[in-house]
C-alpha positions in Angstrom: 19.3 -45.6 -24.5 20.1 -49.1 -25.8 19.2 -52.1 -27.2 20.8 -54.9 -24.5 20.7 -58.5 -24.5 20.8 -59.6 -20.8 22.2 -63.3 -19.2 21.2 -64.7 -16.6 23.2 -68.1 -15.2 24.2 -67.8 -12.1 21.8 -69.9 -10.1 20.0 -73.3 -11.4 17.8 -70.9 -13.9 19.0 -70.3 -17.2 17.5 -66.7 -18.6 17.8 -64.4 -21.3 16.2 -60.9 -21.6 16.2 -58.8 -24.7 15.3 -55.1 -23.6 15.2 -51.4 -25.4 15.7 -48.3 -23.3 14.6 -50.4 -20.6 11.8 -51.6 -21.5 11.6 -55.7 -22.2 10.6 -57.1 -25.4 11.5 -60.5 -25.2 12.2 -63.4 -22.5 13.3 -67.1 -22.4 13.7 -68.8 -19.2 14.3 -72.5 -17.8 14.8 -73.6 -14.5 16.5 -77.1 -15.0 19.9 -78.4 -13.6 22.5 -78.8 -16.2 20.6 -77.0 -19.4 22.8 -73.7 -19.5 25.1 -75.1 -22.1 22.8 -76.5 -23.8 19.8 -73.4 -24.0 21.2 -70.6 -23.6 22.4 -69.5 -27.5 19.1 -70.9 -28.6 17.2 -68.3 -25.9 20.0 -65.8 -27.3 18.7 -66.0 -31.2 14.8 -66.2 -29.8 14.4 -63.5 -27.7 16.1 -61.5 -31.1 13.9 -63.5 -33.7 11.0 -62.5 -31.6 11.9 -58.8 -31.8 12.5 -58.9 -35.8 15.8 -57.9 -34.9 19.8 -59.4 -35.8 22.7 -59.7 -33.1 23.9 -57.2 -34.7 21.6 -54.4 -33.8 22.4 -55.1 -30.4 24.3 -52.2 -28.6 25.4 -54.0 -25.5 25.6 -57.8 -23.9 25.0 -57.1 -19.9 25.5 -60.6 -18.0 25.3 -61.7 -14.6 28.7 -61.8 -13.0 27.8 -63.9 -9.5 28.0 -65.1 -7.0 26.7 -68.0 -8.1 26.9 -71.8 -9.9 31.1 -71.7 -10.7 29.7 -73.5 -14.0 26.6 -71.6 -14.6 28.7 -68.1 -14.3 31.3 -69.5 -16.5 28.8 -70.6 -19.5 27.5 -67.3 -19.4 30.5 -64.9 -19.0 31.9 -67.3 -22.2 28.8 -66.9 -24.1 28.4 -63.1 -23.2 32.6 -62.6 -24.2 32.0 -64.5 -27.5 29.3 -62.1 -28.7 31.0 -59.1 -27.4 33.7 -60.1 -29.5 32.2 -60.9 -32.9 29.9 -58.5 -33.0 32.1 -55.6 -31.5 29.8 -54.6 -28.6 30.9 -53.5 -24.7 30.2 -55.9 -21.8 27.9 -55.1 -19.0 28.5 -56.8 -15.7 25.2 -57.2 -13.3 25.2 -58.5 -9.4 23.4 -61.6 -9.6 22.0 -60.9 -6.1 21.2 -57.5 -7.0 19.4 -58.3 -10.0 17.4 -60.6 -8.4 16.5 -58.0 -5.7 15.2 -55.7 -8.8 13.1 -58.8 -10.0 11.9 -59.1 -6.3 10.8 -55.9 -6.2 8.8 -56.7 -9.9 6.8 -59.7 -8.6 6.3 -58.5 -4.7 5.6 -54.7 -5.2 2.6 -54.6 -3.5 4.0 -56.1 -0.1 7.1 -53.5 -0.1 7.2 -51.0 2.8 9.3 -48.2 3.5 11.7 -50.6 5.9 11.7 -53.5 3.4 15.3 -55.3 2.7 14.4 -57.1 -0.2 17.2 -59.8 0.9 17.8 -62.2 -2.1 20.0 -65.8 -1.4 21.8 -68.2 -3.5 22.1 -71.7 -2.1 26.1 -72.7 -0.8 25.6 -75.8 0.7 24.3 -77.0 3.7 22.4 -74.2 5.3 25.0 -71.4 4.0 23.7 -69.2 1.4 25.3 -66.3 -0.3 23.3 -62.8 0.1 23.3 -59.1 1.0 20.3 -56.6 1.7 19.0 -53.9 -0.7 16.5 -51.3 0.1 13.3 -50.8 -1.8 15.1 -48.8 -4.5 18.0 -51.3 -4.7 20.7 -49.9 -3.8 23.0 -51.7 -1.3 21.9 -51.9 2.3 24.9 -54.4 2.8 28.3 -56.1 1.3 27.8 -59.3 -0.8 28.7 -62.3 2.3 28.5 -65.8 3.1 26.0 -66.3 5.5 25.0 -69.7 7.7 21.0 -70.0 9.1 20.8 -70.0 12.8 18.6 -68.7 15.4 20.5 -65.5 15.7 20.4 -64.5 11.3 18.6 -61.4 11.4 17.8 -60.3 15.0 19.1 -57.2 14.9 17.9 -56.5 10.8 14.7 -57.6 12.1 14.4 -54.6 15.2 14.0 -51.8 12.1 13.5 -53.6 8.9 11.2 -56.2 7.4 12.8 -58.7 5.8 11.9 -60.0 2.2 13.8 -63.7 1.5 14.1 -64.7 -2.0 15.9 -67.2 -4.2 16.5 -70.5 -4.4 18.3 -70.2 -0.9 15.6 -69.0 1.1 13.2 -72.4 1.2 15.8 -74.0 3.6 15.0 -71.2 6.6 10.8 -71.4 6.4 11.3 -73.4 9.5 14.0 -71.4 11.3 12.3 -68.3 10.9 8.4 -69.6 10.9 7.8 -67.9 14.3 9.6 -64.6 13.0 7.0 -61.9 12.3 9.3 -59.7 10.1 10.4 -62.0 8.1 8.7 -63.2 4.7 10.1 -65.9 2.7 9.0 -66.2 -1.2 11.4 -69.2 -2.3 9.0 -69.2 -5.2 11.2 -65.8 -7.0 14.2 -67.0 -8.4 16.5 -65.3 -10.5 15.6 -63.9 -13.7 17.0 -61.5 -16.5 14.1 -59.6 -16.4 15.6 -57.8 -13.1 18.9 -57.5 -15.0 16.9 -54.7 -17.3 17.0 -52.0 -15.5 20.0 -52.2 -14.4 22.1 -53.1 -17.2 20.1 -49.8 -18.8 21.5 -47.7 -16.2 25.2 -48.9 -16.5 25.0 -48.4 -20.4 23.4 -44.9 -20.0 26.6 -44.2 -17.8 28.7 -46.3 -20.2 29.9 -48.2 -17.1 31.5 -51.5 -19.3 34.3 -54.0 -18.5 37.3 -55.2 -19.9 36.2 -57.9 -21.7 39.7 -59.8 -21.9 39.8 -59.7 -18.3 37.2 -59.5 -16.8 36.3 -62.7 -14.6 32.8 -63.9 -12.4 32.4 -62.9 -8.7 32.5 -66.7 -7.2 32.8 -65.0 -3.8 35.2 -68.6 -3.0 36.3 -67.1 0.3 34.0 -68.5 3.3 33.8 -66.1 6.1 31.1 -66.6 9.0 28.8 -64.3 10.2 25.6 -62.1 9.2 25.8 -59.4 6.5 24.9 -55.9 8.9 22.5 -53.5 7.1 25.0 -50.1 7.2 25.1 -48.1 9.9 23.8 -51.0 12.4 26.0 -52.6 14.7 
């Protein structure tokens, strides 16, 4: 059980989540271009002035490692390494998409089925996003990929599954998929630290930490074509 201070940057959204056993006790968050550098210690010290607690009672720092923003990761990867290293504590490392596939599941619980893919997207560029599929109790239904909109995305996830899009790359395919019954698009959940929670609990309990010296962001930099396949389909 621990006390975890948990950073989100990875996308345009800057968020920090202060959390016990699990369990949130405090939250900033700001979805503004450019403010990471600029918000993100003061989130740090309010989410712990809120709790009546120091930096120092902290027993991890868990941040979100990508993909994502190449600046946004960097500002928090540097901000998480700086406090693991004054105040002595182990870094946590958190999927971006995955985390925001636990926050899905938060804000959307009541429109989950047993064949959701809760399938969370960061905007690339153009109509590419970055994304993978997770099942209902987040665990991965596909590898982290690239992906480009067309008319084919998704046909053959879309036979067996309903399809949950969030993120701030999912408002670009409402058209392209606005005659697609299986597939609901919330571009209104973005990422948030609150999903990192659980998670980051779970990798502490099993003392699953990085090296901080070493220990670099997942910019997934390599741009390979296709559609992420849920496991096991073809």
């Amino acid at each position: 059980m621990g006390l975890i201070i948990n950073i989100e940057t990875a996308t345009q959204v800057c968020s920090v989540a202060l959390a016990k056993d699990g369990e949130l006790l405090a939250i900033r968050e700001l979805n503004e271009k450019n403010v990471h550098a600029e918000v993100l210690t003061n989130f740090i010290q309010e989410v712990i002035d809120e709790s009546s607690l120091t930096l120092k009672d902290l027993d991890a720092i868990a941040v979100s490692m990508g993909p994502g923003s190449y600046t946004g990761l960097r500002i928090g990867l540097s901000t998480a390494k700086g406090l693991c290293y004054s105040l002595d504590k182990p870094l946590i490392a958190i999927s971006s998409l995955q985390a925001m596939a636990q926050y899905a599941a938060f804000e959307l619980q009541d429109k989950l089925k047993k064949n959701t893919l809760l399938t969370p997207m960061i905007d690339a560029r153009r109509m590419e996003v970055y994304t993978a599929f997770y099942k209902t109790d987040i665990t991965e239904a596909s590898k982290i990929a690239p992906h480009i909109f067309s008319e084919e995305s998704f046909i053959e996830e879309e036979k067996e599954h309903e399809l949950i899009l969030t993120g701030d790359g999912c408002a670009k395919s409402q058209e392209l998929f606005s005659e697609r019954k299986n597939i609901h698009i919330y571009p209104e959940i973005l990422s948030s630290s609150k999903g990192m929670v659980p998670l980051s609990e779970k990798k502490w309990i099993a003392q699953d930490f990085e090296d901080i010296a070493y220990f670099e962001p997942f910019y997934l930099k390599e741009f390979i074509a296709g559609i992420p396949r849920v496991k096991g389909l073809r």
